[in-house]
C-alpha positions in Angstrom: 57.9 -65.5 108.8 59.0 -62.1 109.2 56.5 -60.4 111.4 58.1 -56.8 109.8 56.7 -58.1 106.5 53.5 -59.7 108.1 52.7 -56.4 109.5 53.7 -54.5 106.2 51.2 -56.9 104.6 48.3 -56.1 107.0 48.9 -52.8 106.7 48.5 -52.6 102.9 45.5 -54.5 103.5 44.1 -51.8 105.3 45.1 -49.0 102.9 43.3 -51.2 100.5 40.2 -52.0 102.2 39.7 -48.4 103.6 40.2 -46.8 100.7 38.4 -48.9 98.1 35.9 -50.9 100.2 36.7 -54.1 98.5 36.2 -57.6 100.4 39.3 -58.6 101.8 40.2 -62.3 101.0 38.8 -64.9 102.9 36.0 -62.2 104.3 32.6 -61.5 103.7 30.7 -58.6 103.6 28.2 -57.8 106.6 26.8 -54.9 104.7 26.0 -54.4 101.2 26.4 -51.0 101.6 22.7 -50.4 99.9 20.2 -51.1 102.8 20.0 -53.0 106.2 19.5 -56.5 104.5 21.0 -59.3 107.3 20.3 -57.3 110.2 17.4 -56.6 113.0 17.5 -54.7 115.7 17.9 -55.7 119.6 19.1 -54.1 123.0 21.6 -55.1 125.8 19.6 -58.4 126.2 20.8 -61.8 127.2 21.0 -63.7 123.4 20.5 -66.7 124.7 17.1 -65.8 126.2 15.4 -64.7 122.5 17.2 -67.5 121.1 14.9 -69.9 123.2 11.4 -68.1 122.1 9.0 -69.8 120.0 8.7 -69.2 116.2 5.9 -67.0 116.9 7.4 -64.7 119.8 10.7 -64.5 118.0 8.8 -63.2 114.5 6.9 -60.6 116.7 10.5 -59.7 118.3 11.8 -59.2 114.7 9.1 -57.5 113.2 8.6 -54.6 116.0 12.5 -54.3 115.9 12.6 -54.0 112.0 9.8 -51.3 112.4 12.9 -49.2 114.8 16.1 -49.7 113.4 14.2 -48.2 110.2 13.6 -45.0 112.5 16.5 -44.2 113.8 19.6 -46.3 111.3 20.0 -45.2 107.9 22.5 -46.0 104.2 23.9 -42.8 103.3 26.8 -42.9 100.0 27.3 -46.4 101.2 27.7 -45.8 104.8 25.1 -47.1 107.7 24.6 -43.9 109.5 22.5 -43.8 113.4 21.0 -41.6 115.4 22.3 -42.0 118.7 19.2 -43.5 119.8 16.7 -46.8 119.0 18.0 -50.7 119.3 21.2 -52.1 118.5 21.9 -53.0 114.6 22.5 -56.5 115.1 23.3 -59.2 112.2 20.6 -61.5 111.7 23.3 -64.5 111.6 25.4 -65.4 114.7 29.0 -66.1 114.9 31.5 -68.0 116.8 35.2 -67.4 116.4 35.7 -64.8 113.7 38.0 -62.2 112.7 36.2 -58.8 112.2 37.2 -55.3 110.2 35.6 -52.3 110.1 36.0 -48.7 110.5 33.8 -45.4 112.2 33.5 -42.2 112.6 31.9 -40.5 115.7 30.5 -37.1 116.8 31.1 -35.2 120.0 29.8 -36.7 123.3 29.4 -40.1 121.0 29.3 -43.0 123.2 29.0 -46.8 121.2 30.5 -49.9 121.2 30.6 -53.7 119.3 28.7 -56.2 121.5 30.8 -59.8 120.7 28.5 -62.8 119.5 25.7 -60.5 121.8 28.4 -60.0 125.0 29.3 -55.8 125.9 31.4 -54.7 124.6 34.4 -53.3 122.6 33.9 -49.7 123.7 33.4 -46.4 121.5 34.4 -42.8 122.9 34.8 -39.5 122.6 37.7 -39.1 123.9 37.7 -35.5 124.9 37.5 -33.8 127.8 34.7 -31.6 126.3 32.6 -35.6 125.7 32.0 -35.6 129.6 32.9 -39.2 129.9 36.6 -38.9 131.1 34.9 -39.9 134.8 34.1 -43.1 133.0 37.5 -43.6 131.7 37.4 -42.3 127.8 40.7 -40.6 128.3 42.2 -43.8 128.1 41.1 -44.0 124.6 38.8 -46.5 122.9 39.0 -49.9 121.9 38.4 -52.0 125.5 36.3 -54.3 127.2 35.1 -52.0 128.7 32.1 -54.4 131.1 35.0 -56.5 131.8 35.1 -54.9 135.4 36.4 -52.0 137.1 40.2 -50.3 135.9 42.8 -52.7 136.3 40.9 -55.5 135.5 42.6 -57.1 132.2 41.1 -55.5 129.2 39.1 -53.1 130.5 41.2 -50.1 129.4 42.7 -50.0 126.3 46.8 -50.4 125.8 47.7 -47.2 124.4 45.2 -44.4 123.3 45.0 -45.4 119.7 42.2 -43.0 118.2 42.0 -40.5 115.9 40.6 -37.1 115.4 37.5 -36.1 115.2 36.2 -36.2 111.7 38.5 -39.3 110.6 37.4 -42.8 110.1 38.6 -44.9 112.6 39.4 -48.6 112.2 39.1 -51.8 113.7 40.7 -55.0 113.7 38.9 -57.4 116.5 39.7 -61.5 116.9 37.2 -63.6 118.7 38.4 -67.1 119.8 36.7 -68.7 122.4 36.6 -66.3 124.8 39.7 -64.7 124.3 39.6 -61.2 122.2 42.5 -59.2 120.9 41.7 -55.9 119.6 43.8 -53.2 117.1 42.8 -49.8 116.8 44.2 -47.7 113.9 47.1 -50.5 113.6 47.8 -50.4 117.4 46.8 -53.3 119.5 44.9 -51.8 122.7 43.8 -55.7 123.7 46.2 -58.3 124.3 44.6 -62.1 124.0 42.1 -61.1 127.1 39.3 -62.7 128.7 35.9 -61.4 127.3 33.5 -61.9 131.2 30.3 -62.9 130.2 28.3 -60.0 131.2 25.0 -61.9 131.7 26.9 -64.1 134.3 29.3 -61.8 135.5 28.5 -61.8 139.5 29.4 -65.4 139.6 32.9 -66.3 140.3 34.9 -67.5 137.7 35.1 -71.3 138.0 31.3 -71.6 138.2 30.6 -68.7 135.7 28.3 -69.5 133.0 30.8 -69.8 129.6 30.2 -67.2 126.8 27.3 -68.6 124.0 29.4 -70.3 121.3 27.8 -68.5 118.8 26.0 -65.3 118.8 25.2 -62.1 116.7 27.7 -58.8 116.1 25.9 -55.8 117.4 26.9 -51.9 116.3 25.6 -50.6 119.6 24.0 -46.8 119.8 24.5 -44.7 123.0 23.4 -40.5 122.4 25.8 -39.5 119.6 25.2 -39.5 115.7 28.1 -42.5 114.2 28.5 -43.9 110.7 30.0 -47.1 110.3 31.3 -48.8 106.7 33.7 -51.7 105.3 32.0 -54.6 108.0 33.9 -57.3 107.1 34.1 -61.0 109.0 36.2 -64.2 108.3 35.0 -66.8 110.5 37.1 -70.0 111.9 36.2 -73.2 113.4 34.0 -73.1 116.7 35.6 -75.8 118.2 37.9 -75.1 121.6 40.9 -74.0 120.1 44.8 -75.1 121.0 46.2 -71.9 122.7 48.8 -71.9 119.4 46.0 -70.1 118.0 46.5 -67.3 120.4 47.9 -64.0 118.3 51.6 -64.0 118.7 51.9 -66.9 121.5 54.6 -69.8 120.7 55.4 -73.6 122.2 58.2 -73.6 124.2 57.5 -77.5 125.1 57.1 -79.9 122.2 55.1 -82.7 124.4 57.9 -85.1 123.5 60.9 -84.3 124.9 62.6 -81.7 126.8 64.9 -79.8 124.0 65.0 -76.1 124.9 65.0 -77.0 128.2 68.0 -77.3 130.9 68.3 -77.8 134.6 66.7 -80.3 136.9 65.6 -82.8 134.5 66.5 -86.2 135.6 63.9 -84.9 138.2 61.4 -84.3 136.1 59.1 -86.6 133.4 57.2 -86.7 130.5 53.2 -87.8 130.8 50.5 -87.4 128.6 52.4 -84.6 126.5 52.5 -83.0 130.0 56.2 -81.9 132.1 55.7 -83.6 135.5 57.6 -83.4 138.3 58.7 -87.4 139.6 57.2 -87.7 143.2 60.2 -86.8 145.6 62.0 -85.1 143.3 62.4 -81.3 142.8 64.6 -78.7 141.4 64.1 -76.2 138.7 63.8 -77.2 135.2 63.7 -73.9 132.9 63.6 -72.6 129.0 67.2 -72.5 127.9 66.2 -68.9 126.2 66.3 -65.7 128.4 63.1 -63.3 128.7 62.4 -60.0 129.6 58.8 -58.9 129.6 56.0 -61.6 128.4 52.9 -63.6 129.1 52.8 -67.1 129.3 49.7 -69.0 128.8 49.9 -72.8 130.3 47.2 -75.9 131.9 48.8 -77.3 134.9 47.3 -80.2 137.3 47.8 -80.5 140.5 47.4 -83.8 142.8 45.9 -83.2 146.2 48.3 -81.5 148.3 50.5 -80.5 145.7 53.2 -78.2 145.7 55.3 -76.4 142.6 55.7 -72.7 141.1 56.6 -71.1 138.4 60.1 -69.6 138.4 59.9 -65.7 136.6 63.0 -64.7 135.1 65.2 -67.1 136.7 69.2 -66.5 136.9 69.7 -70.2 136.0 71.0 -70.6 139.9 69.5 -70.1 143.3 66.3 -70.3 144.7 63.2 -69.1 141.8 61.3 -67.8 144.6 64.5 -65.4 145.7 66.6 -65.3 143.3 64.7 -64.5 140.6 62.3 -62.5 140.1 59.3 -64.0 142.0 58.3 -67.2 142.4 54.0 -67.5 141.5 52.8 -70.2 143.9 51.2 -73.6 142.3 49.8 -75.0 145.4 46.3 -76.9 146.3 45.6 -74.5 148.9 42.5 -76.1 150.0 44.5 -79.0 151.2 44.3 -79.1 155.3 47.7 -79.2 155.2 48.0 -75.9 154.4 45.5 -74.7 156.4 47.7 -72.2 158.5 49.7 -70.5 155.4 50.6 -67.2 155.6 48.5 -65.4 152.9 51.4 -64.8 150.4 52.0 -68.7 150.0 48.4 -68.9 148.5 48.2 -70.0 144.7 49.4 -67.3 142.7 51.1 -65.3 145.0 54.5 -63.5 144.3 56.0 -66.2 146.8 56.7 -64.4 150.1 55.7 -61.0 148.7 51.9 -60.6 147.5 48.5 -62.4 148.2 46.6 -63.3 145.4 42.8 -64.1 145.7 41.4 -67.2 146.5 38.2 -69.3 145.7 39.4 -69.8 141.9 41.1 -73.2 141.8 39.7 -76.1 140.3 39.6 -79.5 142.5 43.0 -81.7 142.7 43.2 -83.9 139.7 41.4 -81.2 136.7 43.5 -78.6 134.3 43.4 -75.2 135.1 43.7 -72.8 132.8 46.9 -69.8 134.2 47.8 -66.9 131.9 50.2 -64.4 133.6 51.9 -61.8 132.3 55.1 -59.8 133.1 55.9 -56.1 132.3 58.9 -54.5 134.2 58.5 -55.0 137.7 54.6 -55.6 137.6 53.2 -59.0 137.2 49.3 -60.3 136.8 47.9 -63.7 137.2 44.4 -64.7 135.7 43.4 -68.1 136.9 40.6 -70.0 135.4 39.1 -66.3 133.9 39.6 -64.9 137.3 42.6 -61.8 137.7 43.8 -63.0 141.1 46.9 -61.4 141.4 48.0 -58.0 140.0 51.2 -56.3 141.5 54.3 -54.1 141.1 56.6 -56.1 142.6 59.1 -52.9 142.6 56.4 -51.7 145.5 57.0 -54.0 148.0 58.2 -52.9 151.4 58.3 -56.1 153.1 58.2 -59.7 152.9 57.6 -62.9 154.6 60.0 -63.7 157.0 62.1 -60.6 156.7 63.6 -62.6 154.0 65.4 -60.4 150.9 64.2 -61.3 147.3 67.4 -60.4 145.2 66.0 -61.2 142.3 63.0 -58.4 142.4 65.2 -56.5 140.2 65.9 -58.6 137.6 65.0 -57.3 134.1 65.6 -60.5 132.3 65.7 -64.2 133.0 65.0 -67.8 132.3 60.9 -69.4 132.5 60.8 -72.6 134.4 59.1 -74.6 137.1 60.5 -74.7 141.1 59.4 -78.5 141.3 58.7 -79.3 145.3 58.4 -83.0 145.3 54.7 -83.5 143.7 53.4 -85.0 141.1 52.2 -81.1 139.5 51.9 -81.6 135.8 52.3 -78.6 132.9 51.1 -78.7 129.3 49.8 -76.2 126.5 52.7 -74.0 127.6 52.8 -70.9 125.0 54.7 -67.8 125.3 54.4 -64.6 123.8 57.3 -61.8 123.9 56.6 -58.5 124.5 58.6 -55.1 122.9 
């Protein structure tokens, strides 16, 4: 499909939808633009902890929070106006994976956000210097998770600053699936296919971290500023785990079957279970026949105990991935004794000779992990598992591992593959996304 045609289509969906406030197809209406039917009100509160009171507690809970939203959230010519103070409007039905539109309009020194299926949050600014939150980041614009962690941490900050002036509606287009949200702002996506942390888990490390609820309610969160919110609209999909095809904009490069769009080492390497794996005592680099120059690639690998492989980042089609192209990333049971004396920058994940990444975040030889890494110029970040355990510019490094020269650091465009060390590492669900 011609995505200049998709997007001309979206667009005109929004011109519609903004300016006539008709359902768009396949949605439903979260507000009936009359009164605050299909909604109560609650707080920054664990869901799953008022989802497990009695009949009796929870119908006290409802009542007392009808009694406030009444207070302080009003209709006014069609729009749900707050405030700035009293509970969260939140919709009396929860939701799993969903696509969600609407639009608002803030004051000065407004501060809000959308709490995901009861999670913080897609954040609201003011975006001014005048709105006193610029020490908090709102400079940066709105539209991120923002309670994903500090800056840097994957979808924290927005993309670009996408809002618009005070006194203009501002709209959203937000995609929930699993835990993975993308968010566009006034037509310009500000969240790329990121991690949402579960807030009510979030001091746990990634691989034991609780998973998000699989369902939960959409809350229009009030924070000290008057806002007016209209044209909630929500298409829901299935709740079951979804195939990473799903993922907005991501596509196969390896069909399960057979190794077509791929070229190097390949005698060397098998086919198992719809996964690429490496034949034991065999190596070599097998990579994508196509050339990239910044993307993300989301992939499940498996490693046996002791295993050894990498993935090759815009490889030349010759040489040594970890040298001679861009970076080699490091797949590698690390908790094997056999590695016990590595140097740090041979760790899983690491730019191979150059950077660390974290540790602590692999699963146990012989279970998928879940990689996503993504590469922009000369900076490159791995999240493993959830977990951002690697994020570097590459461009910045004055040194490396043996005094050894990486060539390749330089490169601005290359082939995807895998470095293959003589182990049994298998790769599936391989998707990647281009990026302009």
């Amino acid at each position: 499909m011609n995505r200049k045609i998709t997007f001309l289509s979206f667009l005109m969906s929004w011109a519609s939808v903004c300016h006539y406030g008709s359902t768009p197809s396949g949605f439903v209406s979260l507000f009936n633009g009359i009164n605050l039917d299909g909604w109560w009100g609650a707080k920054t509160e664990n869901p799953e902890k008022w989802m497990t009171l009695s009949t009796e507690e929870f119908r006290e809970k409802y009542k007392s929070s009808k009694e406030n939203i009444i207070q302080h959230w009003s209709v006014v010519n069609g729009e749900l106006v707050n405030d700035g103070s009293g509970l969260y409007l939140t919709t009396q039905k929860n939701y799993g994976n969903f696509e969600l539109r609407l639009e608002y309009k803030t004051v000065a020194g407004a501060d809000s956000g959308i709490y995901l299926r009861g999670v913080p949050q897609i954040q609201i600014w003011d975006t001014t210097k005048a709105g006193n939150k610029w020490k908090l980041g709102a400079e940066k614009g709105s539209g991120g998770l923002w309670n994903n962690g500090p800056t840097g941490t994957p979808g924290r900050d927005p993309l670009v600053h996408a809002d618009y002036p005070f006194g203009q509606w501002n709209h959203f287009r937000i995609l929930m699936i699993d835990s993975r949200v993308t968010v566009y702002l006034n037509e310009k996506l500000v969240v790329d296919n990121e991690i949402l942390t579960n807030y009510w888990d979030r001091k746990t490390p990634a691989p034991k971290r609780k998973p998000l609820i699989k369902k939960g309610p959409i809350q229009l969160q009030t924070h000290g500023g008057m806002i007016r919110w209209r044209n909630l609209f929500i298409k829901e999909f299935p709740t079951k785990s979804q195939d990473p095809s799903n993922a907005d904009g991501y596509v196969p490069i390896f069909n399960g079957k057979d190794f077509s769009g791929w070229t190097g080492s390949i005698s060397n390497y098998q086919i198992v279970d719809n996964a690429i794996q490496c034949k034991k005592g065999k190596g070599g680099t097998i990579f994508t026949k196509k050339k990239y120059q910044d993307f993300s690639v989301m992939l499940n690998f498996m490693l046996p105990e002791g295993g050894n492989n990498g993935l090759a980042i815009r490889y030349p089609g010759k040489g040594n991935a970890a040298y001679h192209g861009m970076c080699e990333l490091q797949i590698l049971d690390n908790n094997h004794p056999r590695y016990a004396t590595l140097d740090p920058r041979q760790y899983h994940g690491s730019a191979y000779g150059m950077v660390p990444a974290k540790r602590g975040f692999l699963k146990n030889s012989g279970e998928w992990n879940s990689q996503l890494v993504t590469v922009k110029g000369s900076r490159i970040n791995v999240i493993l598992n959830d977990e951002l355990i690697l994020d570097a510019d590459l461009s910045k490094v004055e040194s490396s591992m043996g005094n050894k020269s990486h060539p390749g650091v330089t490169l601005l465009e290359g082939h995807f593959g895998f470095a293959g060390h003589k182990d049994q590492v298998a790769f599936r669900n391989i998707r990647i996304k281009e990026h302009d």
